[in-house]
VOROGU-678253 format. One record per residue (C-alpha): residue in three letters; x, y, z. Coordinates in nm, 3 decimals, padded with zeros to 5 digits. Layout:
% residues N
REC type       u       v       w
REC  Ala       X       Y       Z
...
% end
This chain:
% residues 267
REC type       u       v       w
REC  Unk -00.694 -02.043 -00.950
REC  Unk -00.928 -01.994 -00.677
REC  Unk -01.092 -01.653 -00.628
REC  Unk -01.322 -01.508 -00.383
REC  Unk -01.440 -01.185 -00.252
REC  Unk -01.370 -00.928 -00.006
REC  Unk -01.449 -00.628  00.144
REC  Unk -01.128 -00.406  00.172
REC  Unk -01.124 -00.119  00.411
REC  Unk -00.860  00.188  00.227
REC  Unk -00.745  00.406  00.513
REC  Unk -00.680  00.789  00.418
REC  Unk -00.511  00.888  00.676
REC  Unk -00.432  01.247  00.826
REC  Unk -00.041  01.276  00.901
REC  Unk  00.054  01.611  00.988
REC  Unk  00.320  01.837  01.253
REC  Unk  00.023  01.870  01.555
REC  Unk -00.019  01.514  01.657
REC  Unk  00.284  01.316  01.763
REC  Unk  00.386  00.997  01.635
REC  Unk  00.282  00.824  01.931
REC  Unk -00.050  00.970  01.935
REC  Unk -00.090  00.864  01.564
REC  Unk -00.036  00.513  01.620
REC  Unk -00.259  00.480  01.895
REC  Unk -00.532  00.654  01.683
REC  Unk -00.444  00.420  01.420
REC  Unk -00.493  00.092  01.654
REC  Unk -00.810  00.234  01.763
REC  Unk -00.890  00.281  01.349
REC  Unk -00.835 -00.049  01.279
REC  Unk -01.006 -00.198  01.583
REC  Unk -01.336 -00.041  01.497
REC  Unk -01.313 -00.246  01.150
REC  Unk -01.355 -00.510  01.314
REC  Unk -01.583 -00.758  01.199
REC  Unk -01.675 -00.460  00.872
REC  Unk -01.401 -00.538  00.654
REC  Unk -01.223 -00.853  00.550
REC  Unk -00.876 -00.649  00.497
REC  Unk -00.747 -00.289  00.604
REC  Unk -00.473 -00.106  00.426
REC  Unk -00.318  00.177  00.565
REC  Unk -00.073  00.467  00.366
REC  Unk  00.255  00.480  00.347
REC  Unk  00.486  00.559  00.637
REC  Unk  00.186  00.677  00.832
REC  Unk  00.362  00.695  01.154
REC  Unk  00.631  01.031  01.072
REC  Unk  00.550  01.099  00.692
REC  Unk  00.664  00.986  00.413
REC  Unk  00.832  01.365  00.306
REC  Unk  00.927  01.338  00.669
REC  Unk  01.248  01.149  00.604
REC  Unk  01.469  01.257  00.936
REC  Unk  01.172  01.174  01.179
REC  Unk  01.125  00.827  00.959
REC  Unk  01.517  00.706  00.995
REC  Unk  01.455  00.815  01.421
REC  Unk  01.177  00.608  01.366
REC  Unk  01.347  00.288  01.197
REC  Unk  01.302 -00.073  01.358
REC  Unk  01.346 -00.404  01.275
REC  Unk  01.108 -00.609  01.134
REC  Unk  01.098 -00.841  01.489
REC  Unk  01.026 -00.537  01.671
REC  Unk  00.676 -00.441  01.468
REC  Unk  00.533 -00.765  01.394
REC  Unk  00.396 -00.824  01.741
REC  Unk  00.215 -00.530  01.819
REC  Unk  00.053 -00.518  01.405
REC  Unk  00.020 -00.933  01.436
REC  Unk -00.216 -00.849  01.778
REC  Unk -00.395 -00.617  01.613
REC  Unk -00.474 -00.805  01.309
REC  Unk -00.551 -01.098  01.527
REC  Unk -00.798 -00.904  01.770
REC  Unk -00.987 -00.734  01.509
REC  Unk -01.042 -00.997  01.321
REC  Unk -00.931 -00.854  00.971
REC  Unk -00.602 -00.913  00.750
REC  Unk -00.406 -00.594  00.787
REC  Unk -00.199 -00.398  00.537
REC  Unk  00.042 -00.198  00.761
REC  Unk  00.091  00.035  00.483
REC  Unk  00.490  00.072  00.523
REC  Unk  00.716  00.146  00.812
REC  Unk  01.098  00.246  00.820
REC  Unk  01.300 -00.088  00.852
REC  Unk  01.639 -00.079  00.990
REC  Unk  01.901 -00.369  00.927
REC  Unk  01.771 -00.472  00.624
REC  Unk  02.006 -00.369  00.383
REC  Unk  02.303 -00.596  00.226
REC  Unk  02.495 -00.700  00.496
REC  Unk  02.340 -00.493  00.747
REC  Unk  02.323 -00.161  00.587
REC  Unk  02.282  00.138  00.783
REC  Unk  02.001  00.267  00.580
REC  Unk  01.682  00.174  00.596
REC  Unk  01.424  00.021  00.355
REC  Unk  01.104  00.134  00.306
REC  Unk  00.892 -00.179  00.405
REC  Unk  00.538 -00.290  00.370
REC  Unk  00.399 -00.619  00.587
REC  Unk  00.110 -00.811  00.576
REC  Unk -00.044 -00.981  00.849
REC  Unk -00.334 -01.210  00.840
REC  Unk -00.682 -01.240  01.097
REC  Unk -00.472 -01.501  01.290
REC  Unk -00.193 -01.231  01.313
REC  Unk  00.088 -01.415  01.088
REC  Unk  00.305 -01.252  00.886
REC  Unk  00.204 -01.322  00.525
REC  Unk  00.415 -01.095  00.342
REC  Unk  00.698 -00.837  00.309
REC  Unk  00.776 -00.588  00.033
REC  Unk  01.091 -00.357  00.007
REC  Unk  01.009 -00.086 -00.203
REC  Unk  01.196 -00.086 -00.519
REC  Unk  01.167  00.285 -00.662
REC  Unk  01.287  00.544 -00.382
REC  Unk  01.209  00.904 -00.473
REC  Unk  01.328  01.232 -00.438
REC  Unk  01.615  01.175 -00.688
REC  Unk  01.927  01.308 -00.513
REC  Unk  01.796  01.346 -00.184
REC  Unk  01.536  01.272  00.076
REC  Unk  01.415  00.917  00.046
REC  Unk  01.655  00.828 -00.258
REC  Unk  01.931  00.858 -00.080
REC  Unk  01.884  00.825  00.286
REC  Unk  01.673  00.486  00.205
REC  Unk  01.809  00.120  00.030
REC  Unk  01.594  00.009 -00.216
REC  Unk  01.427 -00.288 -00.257
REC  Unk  01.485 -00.605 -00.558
REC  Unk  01.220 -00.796 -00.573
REC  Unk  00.900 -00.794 -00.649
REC  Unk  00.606 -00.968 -00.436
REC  Unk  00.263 -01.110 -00.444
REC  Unk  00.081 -01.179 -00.135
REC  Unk -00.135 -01.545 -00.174
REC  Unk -00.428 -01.405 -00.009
REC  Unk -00.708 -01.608  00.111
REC  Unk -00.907 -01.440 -00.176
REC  Unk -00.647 -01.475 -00.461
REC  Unk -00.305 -01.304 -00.564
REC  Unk -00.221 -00.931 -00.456
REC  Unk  00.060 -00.720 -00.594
REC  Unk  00.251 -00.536 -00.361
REC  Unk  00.333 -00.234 -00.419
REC  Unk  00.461  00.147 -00.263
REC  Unk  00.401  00.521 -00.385
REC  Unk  00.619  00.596 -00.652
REC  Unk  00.653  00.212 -00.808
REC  Unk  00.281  00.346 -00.935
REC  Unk  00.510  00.511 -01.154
REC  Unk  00.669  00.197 -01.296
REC  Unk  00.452  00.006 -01.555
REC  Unk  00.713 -00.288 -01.562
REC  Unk  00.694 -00.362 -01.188
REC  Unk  00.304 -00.454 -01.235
REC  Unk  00.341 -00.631 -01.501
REC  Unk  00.590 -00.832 -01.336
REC  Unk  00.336 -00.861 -01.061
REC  Unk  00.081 -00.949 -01.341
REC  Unk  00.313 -01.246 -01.461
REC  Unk  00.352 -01.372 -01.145
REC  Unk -00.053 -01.396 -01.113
REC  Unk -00.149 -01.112 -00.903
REC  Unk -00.516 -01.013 -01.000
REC  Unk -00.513 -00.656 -00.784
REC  Unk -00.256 -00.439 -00.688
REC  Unk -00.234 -00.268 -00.270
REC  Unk -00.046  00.032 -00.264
REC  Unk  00.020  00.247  00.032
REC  Unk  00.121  00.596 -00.060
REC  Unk  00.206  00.891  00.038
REC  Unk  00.157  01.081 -00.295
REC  Unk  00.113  01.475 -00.279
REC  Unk -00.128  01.732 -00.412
REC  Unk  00.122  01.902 -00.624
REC  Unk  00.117  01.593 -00.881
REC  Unk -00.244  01.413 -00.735
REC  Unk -00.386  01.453 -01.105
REC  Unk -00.071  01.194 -01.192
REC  Unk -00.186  00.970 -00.925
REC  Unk -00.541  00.924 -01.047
REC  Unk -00.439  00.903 -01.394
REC  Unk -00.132  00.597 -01.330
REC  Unk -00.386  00.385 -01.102
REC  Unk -00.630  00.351 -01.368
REC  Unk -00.390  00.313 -01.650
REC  Unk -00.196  00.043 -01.412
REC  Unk -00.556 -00.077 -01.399
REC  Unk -00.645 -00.120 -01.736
REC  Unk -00.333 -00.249 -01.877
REC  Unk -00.278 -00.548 -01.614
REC  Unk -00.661 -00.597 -01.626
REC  Unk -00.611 -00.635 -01.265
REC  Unk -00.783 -00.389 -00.947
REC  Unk -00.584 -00.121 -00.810
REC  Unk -00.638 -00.100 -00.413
REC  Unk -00.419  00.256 -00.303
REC  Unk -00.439  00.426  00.006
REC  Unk -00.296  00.814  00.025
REC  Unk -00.260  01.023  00.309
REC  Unk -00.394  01.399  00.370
REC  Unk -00.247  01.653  00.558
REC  Unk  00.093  01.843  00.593
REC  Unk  00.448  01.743  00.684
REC  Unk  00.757  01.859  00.629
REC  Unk  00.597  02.127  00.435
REC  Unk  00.462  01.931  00.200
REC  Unk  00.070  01.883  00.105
REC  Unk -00.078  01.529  00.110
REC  Unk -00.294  01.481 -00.192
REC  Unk -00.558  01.229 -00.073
REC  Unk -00.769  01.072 -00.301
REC  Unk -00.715  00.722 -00.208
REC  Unk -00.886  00.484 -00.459
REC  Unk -01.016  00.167 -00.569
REC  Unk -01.010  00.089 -00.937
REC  Unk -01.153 -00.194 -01.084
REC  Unk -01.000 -00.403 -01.407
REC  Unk -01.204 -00.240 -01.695
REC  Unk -01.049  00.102 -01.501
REC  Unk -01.361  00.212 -01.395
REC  Unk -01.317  00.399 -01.038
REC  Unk -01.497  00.192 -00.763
REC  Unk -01.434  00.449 -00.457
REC  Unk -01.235  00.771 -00.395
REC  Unk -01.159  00.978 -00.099
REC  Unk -01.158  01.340 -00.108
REC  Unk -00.849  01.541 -00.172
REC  Unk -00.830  01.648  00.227
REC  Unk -01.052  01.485  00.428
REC  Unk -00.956  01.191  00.690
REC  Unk -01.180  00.869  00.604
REC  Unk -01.198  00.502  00.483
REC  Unk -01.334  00.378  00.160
REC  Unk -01.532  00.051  00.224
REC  Unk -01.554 -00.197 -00.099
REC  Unk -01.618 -00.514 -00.200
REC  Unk -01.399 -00.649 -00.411
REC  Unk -01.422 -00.955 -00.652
REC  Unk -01.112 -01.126 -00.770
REC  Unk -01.325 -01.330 -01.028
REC  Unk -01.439 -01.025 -01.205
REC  Unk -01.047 -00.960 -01.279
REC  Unk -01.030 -01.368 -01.422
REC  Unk -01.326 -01.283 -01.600
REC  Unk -01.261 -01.019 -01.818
REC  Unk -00.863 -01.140 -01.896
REC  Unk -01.027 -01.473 -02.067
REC  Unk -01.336 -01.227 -02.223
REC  Unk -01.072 -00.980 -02.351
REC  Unk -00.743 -01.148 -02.368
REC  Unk -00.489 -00.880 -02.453
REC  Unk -00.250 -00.976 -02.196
REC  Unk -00.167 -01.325 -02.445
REC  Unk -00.089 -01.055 -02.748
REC  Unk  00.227 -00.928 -02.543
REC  Unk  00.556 -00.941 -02.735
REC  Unk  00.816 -00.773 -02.547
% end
């Protein structure tokens, strides 16, 4: 398996009420622009554009995946940098052409192809909000990146231990996760990325969101854990910014053949 470095750009984003969806994603472009020939790859949050507690403004907001690609693909392609679009509001992607959406997360690479797609599998809010007004995803995906395999990976899966270590089985080394997790249960957030961390022996890449919408508090906090669980980078709990790291895939290979729990599994 061939691994390599990188530096990875996490984007904590502010989403709130006073700046328009519009407005947002031509801050955003301008963002991701000015990482330009800084980072390697750029992840973004979770349904940056409305909110992702926003759930009426996201299904106004649904498109199909045709109608983003081109726009994010340019981007990528003129900054120079793989691009995590953290996740968008897809319409027609359900069985047969459900009318819900899916809450969907695309990769693009420097040469602005689309390199991979992830439906997120755990919807929250139980009986309401994005649980219900959402389709799930089924499977799970790694992205072969240029610098080794990457889980993918949304919010509330972080919750999920058996998703990563599906991931982990089917080679990912790191985990990206766009999020848009909120202060209320932030303590929850640090504490799952590391443990996700430490028990795939893998890195843990997640980008949060600050602000309020919908009435509800953004926790920030975006991080970057590395595979002994030791915390690489972390944004502030409600402060706009971008962690800048440098990531090594090897150091994940590394410490799986020094300390080789994952071989003692037996369920």
């Amino acid at each position: 398996m061939v691994t390599g470095n990188f530096r990875v750009a996490v984007v904590q984003l502010r989403v709130d009420a006073a700046e328009s969806v519009s407005d947002r994603r031509d801050r955003v472009e301008g963002l991701v622009a000015d990482l330009g020939g800084r980072a390697d790859l750029v992840v973004l949050p979770e349904l940056w554009e409305s909110g992702a507690f926003a759930t009426e403004a996201s299904l106004q907001e649904a498109r199909s995946l045709e109608k983003v690609l081109p726009a994010w693909g340019s981007l990528a392609r003129r900054s120079g940098v793989a691009l995590h679009a953290g996740s968008f509001p897809e319409s027609d992607a359900g069985p047969g052409g459900s009318p819900r959406p899916r809450n969907t997360s695309v990769v693009v690479g420097s040469d602005g192809h689309l390199q991979a797609t992830y439906r997120k599998i755990h919807l929250f809010g139980f009986d309401r909000g994005e649980a219900t007004d959402f389709h799930h995803g089924t499977e799970p995906v790694v992205w072969r990146s240029p610098w080794g395999p990457l889980g993918l990976a949304t919010c509330y899966d972080l919750r999920f231990p058996e998703l990563f270590r599906a991931l982990t089985e089917r080679g990912a080394l790191g985990f990206l996760l766009p999020s848009g997790w909120p202060s209320a249960r932030i303590s929850h957030w640090q504490v799952l990325a590391r443990a996700r961390a430490i028990e795939n022996q893998a890195f843990v890449i997640a980008s949060n969101c600050v602000g309020t919408h919908n009435g509800v508090t953004m926790g920030g906090r975006s991080l970057v854990v590395d595979p002994h669980g030791d915390v690489l980078a972390e944004g502030g709990p409600d402060t706009e910014e971008t962690l800048m790291v440098d990531v090594d895939l090897g150091i994940a290979t590394a410490w799986r053949a020094e300390f080789p729990a994952l071989k003692d599994r037996r369920l």
